[in-house]
TIKOLVEX-751052 format. One record per atom (N, C-alpha, C): x, y, z; atom name; residue number from 0. Coordinates in steps of 0.2 Angstrom, whole numbers. Example, Ala and Ser with C-alpha at 12.3 -4.5 7.8 and 13.67 -1.06 7.14 Angstrom:
BEGIN
- 66_-28_39_N_0
- 62_-22_39_CA_0
- 66_-16_39_C_0
- 64_-11_35_N_1
- 68_-5_36_CA_1
- 64_0_39_C_1
// end
This chain:
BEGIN
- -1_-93_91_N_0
- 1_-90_97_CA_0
- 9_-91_97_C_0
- 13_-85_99_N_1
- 20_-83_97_CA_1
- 22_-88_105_C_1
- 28_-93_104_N_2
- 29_-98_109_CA_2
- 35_-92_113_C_2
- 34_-93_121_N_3
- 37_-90_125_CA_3
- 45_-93_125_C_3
- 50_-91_126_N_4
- 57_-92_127_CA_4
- 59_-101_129_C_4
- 55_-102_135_N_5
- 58_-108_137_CA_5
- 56_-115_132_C_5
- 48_-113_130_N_6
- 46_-117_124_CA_6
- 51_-119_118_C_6
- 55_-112_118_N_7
- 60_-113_111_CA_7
- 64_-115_111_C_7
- 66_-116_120_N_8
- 72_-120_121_CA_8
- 75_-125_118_C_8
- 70_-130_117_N_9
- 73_-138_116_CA_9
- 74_-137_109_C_9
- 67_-133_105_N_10
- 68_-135_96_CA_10
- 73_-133_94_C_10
- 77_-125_97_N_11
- 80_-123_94_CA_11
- 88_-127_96_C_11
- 89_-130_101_N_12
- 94_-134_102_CA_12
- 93_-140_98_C_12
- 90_-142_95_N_13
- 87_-147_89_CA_13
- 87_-146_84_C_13
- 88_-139_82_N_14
- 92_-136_76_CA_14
- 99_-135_75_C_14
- 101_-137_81_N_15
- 109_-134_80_CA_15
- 112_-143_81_C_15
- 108_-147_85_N_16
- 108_-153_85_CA_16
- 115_-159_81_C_16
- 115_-155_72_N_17
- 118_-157_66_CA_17
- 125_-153_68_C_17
- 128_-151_75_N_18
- 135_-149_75_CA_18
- 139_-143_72_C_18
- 133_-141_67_N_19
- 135_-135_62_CA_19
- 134_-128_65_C_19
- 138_-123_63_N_20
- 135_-116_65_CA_20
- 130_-113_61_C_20
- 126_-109_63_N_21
- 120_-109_63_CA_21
- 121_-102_63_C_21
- 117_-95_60_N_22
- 115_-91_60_CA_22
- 110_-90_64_C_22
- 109_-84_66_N_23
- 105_-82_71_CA_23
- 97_-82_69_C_23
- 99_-79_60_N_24
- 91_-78_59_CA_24
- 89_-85_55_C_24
- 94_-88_54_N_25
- 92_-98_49_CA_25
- 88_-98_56_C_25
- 90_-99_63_N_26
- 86_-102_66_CA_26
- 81_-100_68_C_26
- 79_-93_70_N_27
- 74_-90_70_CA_27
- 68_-90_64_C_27
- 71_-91_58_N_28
- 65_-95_52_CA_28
- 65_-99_52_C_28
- 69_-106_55_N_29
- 67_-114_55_CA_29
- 62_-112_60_C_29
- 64_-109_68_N_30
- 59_-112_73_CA_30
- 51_-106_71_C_30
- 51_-103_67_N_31
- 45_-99_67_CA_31
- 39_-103_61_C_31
- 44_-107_55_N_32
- 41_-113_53_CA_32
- 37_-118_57_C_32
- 42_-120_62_N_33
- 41_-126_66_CA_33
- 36_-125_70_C_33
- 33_-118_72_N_34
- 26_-114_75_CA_34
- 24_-114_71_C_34
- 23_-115_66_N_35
- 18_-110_60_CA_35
- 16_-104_61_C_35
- 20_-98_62_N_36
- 18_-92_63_CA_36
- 16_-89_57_C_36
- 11_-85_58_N_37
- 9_-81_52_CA_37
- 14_-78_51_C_37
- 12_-74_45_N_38
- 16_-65_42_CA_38
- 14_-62_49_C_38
- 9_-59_51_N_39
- 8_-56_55_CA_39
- 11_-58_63_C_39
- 13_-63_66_N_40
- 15_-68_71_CA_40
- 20_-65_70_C_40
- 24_-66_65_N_41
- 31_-66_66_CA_41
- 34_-58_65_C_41
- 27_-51_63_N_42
- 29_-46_60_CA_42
- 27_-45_67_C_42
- 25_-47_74_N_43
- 22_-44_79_CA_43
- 27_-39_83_C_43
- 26_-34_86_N_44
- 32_-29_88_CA_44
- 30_-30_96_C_44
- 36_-29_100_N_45
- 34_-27_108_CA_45
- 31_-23_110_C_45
- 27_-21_115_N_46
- 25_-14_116_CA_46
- 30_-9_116_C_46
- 38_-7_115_N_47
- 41_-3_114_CA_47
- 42_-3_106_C_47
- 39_-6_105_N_48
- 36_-5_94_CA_48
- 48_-7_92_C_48
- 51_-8_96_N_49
- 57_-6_93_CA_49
- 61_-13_89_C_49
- 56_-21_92_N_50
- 59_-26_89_CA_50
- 54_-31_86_C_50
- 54_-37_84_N_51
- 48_-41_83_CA_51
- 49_-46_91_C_51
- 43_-47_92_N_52
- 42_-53_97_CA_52
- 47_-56_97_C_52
- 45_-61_91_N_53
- 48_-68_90_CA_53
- 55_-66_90_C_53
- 59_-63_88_N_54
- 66_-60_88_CA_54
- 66_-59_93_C_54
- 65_-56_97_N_55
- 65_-54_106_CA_55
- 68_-61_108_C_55
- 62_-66_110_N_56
- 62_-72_112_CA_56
- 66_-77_110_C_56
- 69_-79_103_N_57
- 72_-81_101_CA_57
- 79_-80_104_C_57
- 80_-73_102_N_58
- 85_-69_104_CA_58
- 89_-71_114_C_58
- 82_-71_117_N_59
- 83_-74_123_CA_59
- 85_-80_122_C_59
- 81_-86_121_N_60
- 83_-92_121_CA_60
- 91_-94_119_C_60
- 93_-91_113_N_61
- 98_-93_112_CA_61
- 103_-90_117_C_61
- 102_-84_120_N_62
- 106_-82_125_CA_62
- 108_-88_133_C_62
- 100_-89_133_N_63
- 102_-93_140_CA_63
- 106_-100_141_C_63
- 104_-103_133_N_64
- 106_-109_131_CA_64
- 114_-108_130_C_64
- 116_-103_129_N_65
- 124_-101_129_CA_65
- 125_-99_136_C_65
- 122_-97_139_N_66
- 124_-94_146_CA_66
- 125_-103_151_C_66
- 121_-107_149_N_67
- 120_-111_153_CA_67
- 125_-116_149_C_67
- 129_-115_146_N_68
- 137_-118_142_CA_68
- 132_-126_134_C_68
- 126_-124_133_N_69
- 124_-131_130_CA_69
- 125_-128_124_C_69
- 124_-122_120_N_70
- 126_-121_115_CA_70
- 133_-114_117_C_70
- 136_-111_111_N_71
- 140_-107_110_CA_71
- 141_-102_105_C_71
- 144_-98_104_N_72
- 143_-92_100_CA_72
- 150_-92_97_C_72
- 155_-94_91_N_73
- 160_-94_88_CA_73
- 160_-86_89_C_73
- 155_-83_83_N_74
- 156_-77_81_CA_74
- 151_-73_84_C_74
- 149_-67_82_N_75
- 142_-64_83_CA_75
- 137_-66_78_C_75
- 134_-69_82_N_76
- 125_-70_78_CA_76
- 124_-75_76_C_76
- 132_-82_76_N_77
- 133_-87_75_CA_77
- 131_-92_81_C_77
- 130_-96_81_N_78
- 129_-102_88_CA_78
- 130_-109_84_C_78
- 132_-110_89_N_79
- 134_-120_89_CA_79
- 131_-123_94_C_79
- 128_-130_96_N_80
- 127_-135_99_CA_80
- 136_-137_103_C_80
- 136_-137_110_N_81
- 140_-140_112_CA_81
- 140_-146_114_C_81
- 144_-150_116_N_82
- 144_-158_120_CA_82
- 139_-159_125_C_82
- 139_-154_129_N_83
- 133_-151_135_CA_83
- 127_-151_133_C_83
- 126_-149_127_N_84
- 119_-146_125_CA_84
- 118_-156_120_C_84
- 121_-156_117_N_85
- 119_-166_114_CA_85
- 117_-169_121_C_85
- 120_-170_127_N_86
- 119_-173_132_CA_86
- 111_-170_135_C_86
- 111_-161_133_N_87
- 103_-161_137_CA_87
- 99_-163_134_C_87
- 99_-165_124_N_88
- 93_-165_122_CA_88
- 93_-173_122_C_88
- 98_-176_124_N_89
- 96_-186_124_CA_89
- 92_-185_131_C_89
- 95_-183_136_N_90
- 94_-183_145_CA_90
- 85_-179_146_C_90
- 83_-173_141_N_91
- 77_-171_140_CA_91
- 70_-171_135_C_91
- 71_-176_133_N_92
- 68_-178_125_CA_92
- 62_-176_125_C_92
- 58_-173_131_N_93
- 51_-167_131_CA_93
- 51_-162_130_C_93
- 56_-159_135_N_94
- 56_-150_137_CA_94
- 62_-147_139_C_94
- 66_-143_136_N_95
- 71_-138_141_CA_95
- 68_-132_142_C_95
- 68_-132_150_N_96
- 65_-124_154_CA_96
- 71_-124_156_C_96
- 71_-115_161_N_97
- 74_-117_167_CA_97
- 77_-118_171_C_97
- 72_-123_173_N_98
- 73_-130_177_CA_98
- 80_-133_176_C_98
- 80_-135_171_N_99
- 84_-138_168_CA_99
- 90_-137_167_C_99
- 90_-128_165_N_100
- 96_-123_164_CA_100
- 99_-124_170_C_100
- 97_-125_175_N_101
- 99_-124_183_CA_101
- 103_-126_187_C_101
- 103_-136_181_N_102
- 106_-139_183_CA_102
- 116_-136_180_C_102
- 117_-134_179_N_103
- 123_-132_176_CA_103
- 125_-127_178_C_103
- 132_-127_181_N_104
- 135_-122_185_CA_104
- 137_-116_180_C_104
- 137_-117_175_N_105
- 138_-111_170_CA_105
- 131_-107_171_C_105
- 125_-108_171_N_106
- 119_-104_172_CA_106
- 119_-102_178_C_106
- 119_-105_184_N_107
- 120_-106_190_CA_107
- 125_-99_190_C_107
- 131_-99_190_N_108
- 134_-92_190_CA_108
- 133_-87_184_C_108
- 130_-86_181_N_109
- 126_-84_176_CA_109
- 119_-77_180_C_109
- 115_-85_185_N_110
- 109_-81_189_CA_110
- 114_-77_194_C_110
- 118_-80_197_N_111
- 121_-75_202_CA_111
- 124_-67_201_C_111
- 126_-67_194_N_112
- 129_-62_191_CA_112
- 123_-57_191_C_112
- 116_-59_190_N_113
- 110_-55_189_CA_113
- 107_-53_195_C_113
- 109_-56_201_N_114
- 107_-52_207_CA_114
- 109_-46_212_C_114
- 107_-42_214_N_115
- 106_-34_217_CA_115
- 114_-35_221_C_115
- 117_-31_223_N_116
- 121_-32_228_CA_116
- 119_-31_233_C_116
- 112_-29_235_N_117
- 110_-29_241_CA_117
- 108_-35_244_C_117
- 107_-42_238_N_118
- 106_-49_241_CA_118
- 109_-53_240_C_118
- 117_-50_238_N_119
- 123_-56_238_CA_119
- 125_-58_245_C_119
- 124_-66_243_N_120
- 124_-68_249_CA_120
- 117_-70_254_C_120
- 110_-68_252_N_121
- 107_-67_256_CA_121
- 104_-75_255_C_121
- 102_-75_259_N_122
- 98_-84_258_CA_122
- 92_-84_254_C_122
- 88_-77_254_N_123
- 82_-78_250_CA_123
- 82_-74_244_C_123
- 90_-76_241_N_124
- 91_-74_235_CA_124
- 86_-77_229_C_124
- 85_-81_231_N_125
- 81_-84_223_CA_125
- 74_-83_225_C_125
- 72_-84_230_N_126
- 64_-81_231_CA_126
- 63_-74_230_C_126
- 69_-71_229_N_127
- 70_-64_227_CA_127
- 66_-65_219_C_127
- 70_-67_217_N_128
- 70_-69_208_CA_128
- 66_-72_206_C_128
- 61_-78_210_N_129
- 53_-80_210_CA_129
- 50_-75_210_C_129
- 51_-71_215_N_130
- 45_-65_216_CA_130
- 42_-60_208_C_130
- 50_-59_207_N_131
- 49_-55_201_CA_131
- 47_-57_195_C_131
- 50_-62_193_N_132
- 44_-67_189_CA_132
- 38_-67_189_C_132
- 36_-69_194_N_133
- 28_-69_196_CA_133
- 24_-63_193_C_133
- 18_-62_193_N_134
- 14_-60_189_CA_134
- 14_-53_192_C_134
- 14_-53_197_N_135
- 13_-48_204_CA_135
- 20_-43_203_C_135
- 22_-44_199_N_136
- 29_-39_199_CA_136
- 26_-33_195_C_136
- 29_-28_196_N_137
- 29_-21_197_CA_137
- 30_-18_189_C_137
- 28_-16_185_N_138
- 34_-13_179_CA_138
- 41_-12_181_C_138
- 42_-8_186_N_139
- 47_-3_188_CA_139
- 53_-12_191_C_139
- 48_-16_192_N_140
- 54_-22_195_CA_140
- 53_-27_188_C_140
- 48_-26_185_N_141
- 53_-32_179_CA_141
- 57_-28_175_C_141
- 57_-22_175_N_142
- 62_-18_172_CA_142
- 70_-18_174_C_142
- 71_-19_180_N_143
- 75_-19_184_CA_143
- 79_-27_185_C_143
- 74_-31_184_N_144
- 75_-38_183_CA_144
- 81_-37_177_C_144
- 75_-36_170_N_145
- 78_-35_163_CA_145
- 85_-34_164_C_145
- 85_-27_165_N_146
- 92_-24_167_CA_146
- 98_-27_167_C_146
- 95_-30_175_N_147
- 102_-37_179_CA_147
- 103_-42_173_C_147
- 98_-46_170_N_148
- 100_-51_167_CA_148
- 104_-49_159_C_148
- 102_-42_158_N_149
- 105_-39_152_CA_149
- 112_-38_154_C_149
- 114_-36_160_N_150
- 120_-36_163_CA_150
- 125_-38_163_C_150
- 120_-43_165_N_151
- 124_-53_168_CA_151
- 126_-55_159_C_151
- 122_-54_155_N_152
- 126_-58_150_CA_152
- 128_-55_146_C_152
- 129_-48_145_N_153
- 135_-45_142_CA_153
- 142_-45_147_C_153
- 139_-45_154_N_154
- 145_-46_158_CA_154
- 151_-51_155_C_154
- 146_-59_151_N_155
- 149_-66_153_CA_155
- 152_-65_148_C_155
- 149_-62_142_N_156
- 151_-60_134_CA_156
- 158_-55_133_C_156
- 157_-50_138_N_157
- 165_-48_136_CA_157
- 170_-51_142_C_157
- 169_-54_145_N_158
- 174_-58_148_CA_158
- 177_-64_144_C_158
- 171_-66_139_N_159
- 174_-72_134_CA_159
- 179_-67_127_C_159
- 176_-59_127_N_160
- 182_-57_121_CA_160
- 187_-57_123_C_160
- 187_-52_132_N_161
- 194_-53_135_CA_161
- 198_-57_134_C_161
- 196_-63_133_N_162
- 199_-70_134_CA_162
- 203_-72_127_C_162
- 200_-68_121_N_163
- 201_-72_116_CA_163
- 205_-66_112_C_163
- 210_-61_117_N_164
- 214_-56_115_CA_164
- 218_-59_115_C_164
- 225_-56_113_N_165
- 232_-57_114_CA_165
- 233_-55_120_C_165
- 239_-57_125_N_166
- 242_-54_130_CA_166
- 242_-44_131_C_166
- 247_-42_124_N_167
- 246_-37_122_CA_167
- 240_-33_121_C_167
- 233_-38_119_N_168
- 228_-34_118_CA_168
- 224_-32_124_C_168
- 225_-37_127_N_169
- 222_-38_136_CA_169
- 224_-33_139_C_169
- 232_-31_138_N_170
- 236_-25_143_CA_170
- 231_-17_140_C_170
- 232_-17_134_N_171
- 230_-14_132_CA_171
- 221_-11_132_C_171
- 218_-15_131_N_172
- 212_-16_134_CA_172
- 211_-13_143_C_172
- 216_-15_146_N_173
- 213_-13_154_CA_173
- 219_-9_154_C_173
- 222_-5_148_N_174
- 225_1_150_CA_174
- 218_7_149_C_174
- 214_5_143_N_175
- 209_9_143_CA_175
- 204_9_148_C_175
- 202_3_152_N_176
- 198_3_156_CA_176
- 199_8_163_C_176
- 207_6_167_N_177
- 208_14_170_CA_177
- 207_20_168_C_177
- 208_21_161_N_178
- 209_28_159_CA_178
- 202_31_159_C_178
- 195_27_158_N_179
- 191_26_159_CA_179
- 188_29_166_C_179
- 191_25_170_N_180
- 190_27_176_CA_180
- 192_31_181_C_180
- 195_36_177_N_181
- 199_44_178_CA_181
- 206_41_181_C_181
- 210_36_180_N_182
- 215_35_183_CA_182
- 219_39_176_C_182
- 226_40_179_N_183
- 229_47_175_CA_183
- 228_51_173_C_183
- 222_54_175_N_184
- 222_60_171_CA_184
- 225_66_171_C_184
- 227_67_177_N_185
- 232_72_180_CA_185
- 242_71_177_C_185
- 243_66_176_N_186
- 246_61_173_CA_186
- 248_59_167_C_186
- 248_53_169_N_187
- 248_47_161_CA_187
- 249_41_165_C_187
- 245_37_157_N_188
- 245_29_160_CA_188
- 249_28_152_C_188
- 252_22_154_N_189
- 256_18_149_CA_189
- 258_12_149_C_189
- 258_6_143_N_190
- 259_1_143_CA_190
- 267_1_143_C_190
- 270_-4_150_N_191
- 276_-3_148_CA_191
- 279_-13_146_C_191
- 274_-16_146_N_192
- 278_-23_145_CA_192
- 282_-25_137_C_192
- 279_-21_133_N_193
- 283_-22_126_CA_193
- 291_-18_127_C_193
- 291_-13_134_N_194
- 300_-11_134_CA_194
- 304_-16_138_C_194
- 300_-22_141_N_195
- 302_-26_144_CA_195
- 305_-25_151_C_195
- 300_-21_154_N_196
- 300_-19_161_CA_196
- 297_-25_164_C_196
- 301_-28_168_N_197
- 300_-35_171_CA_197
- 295_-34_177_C_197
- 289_-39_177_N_198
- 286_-38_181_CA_198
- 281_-34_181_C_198
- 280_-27_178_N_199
- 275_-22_177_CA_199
- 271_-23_171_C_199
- 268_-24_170_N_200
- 263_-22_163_CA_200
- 262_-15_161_C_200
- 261_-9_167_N_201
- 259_-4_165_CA_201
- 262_2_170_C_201
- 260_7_170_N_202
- 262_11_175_CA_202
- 255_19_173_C_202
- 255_20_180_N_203
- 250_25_180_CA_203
- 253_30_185_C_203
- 254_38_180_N_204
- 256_42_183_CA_204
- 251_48_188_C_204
- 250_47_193_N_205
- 243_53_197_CA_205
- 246_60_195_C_205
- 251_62_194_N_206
- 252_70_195_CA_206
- 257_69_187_C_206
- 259_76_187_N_207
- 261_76_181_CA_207
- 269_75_180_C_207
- 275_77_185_N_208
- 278_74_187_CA_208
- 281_67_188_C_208
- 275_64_187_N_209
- 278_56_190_CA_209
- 278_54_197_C_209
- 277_58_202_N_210
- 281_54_209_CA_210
- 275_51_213_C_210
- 267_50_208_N_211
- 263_47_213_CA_211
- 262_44_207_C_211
- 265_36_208_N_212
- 264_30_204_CA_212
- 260_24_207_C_212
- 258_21_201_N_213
- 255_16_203_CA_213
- 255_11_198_C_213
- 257_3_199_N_214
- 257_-1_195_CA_214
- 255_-5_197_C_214
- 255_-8_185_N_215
- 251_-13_185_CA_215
- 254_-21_181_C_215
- 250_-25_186_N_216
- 251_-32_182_CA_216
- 243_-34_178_C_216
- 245_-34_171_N_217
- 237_-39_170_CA_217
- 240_-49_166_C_217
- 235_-51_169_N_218
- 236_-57_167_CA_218
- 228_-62_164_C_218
- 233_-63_156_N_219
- 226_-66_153_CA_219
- 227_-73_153_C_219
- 222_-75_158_N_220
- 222_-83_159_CA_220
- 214_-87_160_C_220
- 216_-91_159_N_221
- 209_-94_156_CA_221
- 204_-97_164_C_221
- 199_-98_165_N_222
- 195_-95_170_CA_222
- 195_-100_174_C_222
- 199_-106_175_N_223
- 202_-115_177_CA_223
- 209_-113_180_C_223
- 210_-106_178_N_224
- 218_-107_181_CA_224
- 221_-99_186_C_224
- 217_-100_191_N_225
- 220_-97_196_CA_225
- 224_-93_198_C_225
- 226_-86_199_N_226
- 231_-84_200_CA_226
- 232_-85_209_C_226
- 240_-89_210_N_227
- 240_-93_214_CA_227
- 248_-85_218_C_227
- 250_-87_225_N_228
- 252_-85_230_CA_228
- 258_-83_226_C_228
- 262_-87_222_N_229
- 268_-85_219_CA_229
- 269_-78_214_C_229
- 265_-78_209_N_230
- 262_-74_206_CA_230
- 262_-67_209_C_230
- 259_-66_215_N_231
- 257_-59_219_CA_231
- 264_-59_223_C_231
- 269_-63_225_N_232
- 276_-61_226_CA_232
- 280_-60_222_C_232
- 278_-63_215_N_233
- 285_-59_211_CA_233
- 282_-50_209_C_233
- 274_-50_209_N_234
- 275_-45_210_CA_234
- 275_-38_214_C_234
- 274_-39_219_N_235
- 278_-38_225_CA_235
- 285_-36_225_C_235
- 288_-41_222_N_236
- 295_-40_220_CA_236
- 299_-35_218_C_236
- 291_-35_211_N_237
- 294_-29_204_CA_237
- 292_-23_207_C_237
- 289_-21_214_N_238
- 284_-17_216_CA_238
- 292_-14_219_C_238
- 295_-19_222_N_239
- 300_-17_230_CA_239
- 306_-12_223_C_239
- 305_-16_219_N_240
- 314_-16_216_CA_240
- 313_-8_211_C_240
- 306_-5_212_N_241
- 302_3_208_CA_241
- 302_5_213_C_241
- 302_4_221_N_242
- 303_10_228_CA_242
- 293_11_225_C_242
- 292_5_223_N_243
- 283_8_224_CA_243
- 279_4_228_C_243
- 274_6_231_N_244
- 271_6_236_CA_244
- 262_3_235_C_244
- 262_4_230_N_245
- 255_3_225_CA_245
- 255_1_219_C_245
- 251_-7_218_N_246
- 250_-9_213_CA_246
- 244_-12_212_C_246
- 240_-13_205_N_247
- 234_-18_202_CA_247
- 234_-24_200_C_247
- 235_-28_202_N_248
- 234_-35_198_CA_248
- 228_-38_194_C_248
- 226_-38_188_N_249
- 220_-38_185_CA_249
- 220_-45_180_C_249
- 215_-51_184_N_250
- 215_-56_178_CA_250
- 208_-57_174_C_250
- 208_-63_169_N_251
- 201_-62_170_CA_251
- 200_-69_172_C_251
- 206_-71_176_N_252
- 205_-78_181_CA_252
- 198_-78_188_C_252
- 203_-78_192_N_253
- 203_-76_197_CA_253
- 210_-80_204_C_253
- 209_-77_210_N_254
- 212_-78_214_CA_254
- 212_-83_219_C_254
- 217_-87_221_N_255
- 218_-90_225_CA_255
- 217_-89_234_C_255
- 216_-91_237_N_256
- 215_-89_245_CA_256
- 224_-87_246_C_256
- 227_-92_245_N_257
- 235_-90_246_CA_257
- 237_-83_244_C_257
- 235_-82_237_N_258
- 236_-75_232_CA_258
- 231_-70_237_C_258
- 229_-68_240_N_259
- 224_-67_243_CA_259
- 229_-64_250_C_259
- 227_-70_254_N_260
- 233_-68_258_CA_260
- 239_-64_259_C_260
- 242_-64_253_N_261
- 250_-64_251_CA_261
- 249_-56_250_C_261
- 243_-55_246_N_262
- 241_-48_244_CA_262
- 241_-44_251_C_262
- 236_-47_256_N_263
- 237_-45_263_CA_263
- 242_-42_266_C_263
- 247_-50_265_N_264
- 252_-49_270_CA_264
- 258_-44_268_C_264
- 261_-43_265_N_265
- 266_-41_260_CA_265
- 262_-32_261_C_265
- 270_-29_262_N_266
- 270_-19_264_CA_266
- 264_-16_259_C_266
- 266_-17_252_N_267
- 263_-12_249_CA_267
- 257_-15_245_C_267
- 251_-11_245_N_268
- 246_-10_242_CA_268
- 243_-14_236_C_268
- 240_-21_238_N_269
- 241_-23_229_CA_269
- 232_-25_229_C_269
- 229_-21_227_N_270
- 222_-21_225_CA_270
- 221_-27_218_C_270
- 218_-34_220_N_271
- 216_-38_217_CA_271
- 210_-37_211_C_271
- 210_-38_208_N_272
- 202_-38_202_CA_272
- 203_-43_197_C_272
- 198_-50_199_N_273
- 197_-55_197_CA_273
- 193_-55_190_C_273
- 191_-59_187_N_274
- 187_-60_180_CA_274
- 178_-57_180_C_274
- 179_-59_187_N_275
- 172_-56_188_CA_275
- 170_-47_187_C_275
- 174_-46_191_N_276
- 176_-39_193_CA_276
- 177_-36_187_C_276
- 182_-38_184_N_277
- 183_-35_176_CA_277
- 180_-33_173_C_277
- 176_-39_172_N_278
- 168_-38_167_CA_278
- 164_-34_171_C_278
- 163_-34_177_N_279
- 160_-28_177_CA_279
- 159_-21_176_C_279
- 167_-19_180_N_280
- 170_-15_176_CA_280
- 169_-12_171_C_280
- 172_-17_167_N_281
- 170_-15_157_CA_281
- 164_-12_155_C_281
- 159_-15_157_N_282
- 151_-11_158_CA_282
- 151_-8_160_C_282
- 151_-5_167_N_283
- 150_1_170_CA_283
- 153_7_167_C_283
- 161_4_167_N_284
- 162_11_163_CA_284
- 162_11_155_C_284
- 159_7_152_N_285
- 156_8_144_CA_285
- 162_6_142_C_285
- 166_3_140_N_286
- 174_2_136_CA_286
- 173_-7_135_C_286
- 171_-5_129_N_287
- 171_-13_125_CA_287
- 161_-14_124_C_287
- 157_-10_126_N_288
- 151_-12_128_CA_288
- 147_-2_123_C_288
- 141_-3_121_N_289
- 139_5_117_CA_289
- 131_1_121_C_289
- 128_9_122_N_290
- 119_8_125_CA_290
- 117_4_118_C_290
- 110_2_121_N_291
- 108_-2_116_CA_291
- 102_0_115_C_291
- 97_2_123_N_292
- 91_6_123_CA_292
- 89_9_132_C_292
- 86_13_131_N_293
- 84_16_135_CA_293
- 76_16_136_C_293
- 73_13_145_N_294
- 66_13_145_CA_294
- 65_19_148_C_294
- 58_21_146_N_295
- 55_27_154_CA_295
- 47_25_157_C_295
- 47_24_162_N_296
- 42_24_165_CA_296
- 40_30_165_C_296
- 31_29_167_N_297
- 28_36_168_CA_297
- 26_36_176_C_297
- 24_41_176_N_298
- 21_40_185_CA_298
- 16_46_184_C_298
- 10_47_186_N_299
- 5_52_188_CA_299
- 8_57_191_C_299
- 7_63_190_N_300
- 10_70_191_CA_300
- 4_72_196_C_300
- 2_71_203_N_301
- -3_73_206_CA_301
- -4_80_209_C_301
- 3_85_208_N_302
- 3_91_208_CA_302
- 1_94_204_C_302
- 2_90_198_N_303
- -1_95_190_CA_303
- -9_96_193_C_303
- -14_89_191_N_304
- -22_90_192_CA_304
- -24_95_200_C_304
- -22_93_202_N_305
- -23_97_210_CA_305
- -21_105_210_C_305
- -18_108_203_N_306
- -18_114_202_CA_306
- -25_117_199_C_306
- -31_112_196_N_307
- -37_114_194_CA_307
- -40_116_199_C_307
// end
């Protein structure tokens, strides 16, 4: 019998156990030995005929296990064991499910990322997420579950590339996510912090002209460090000292209450977008992210028979 995700939990963190990076498919053939999967086992395809099982499954585990910060991903398809992940296999020497993942604020906002907007926030957000699970779920809602969760961790994954750009590569990066998002197109967007326009990162022209501007600050800073009240004053500053009225501040931080405030208080228009938001963004409008697959449901056509 091909072992479900959580079961693979713990072996495959026991694989990577020895501190070394690990290929995606070494461990996938250690843990299909460590089953004894047949040829047939391990050649089993999903009902979408497009993947093997056990690749599927594996393919999760090792995702949640990084989602949940115990193991890590240097490269693509690589994974490491971190300090997090040694501490869960001494602290769990049966099982990692779950349960377990749960305990860790990196999964913890991880699940969050995978919930509907209509129940952020809601207190029966997770008996939301029990429900779907349960057996009683719908195709059309584990679909929809899948979806969130595929979201949620390509969301966490390009936040981590973000992160691991250069300054320059960041500006540029969320010079395309605008352009993306129809900003300039009447216009032009431009990176201007290599001509050392102080204070701006970028500038977005609405009209062709120039006289409907908008500016921008992006800031790559690592997700422990805040952008704090002083920050959104200077630029403010660079806003007043342009005669402009509208800008973006874009990190893949996020912001402070004060920075916040400040964004409030102060004349002109400064639309915040934290790390969270970013990565969404990036997804939504497809910039760093390509389709991977497309499902279709069917549904009975009861018009078609009822014409006999």
């Amino acid at each position: 019998m091909i072992p479900d995700f959580q079961t693979l939990m713990r072996p495959a963190l026991e694989i990577l156990a020895d501190g070394q990076v690990h290929r995606n498919r070494e461990i996938l053939q250690a843990l299909s030995e460590r089953f004894e999967l047949t040829s047939e086992q391990r050649n089993e395809l999903l009902p979408s005929g497009k993947q093997r099982t056990m690749d599927n499954r594996v393919g999760w585990t090792l995702t949640y296990l990084a989602q949940a910060g115990l193991a890590e991903r240097p490269r693509r398809g690589h994974y490491r064991i971190t300090d997090e992940g040694q501490r869960a296999l001494a602290a769990n020497p049966v099982r990692i499910d779950m349960s377990v993942l749960e305990q860790y604020p990196k999964y913890i906002a991880f699940k969050e990322r995978t919930r509907t907007p209509e129940s952020q926030g809601a207190e029966d957000s997770r008996a939301r997420v029990e429900e779907l699970e349960a057996d009683a779920a719908t195709p059309a809602e584990l679909i929809d579950k899948a979806v969130r969760a595929n979201r949620a961790v390509v969301e966490g994954e390009i936040l981590e590339r973000a992160l691991g750009l250069d300054p320059t590569g960041f500006e540029d990066l969320v010079i395309q996510l605008l352009g993306a998002m129809g900003y300039g197109r009447s216009g032009s967007l431009e990176r201007t912090s290599a001509s050392g326009d102080a204070g701006v990162d970028g500038i977005i022209s609405q009209d062709p002209l120039g006289l409907d501007r908008i500016y921008l600050q992006a800031k790559r800073y690592a997700v422990d460090r805040p952008i704090d009240r002083p920050k959104i004053h200077e630029f403010a500053g660079a806003l007043l000292g342009k005669q402009g009225d509208r800008g973006v501040f874009i990190t893949t931080s996020s912001f402070t209450r004060g920075a916040r405030d400040e964004a409030e208080r102060i004349h002109a228009r400064i639309e915040l977008i934290d790390g969270q938001r970013l990565a969404k963004l990036l997804v939504a409008y497809e910039v760093g992210v390509q389709e991977a697959s497309v499902a279709k449901l069917y549904r009975l056509d009861d018009d078609f028979f009822e014409a006999f």
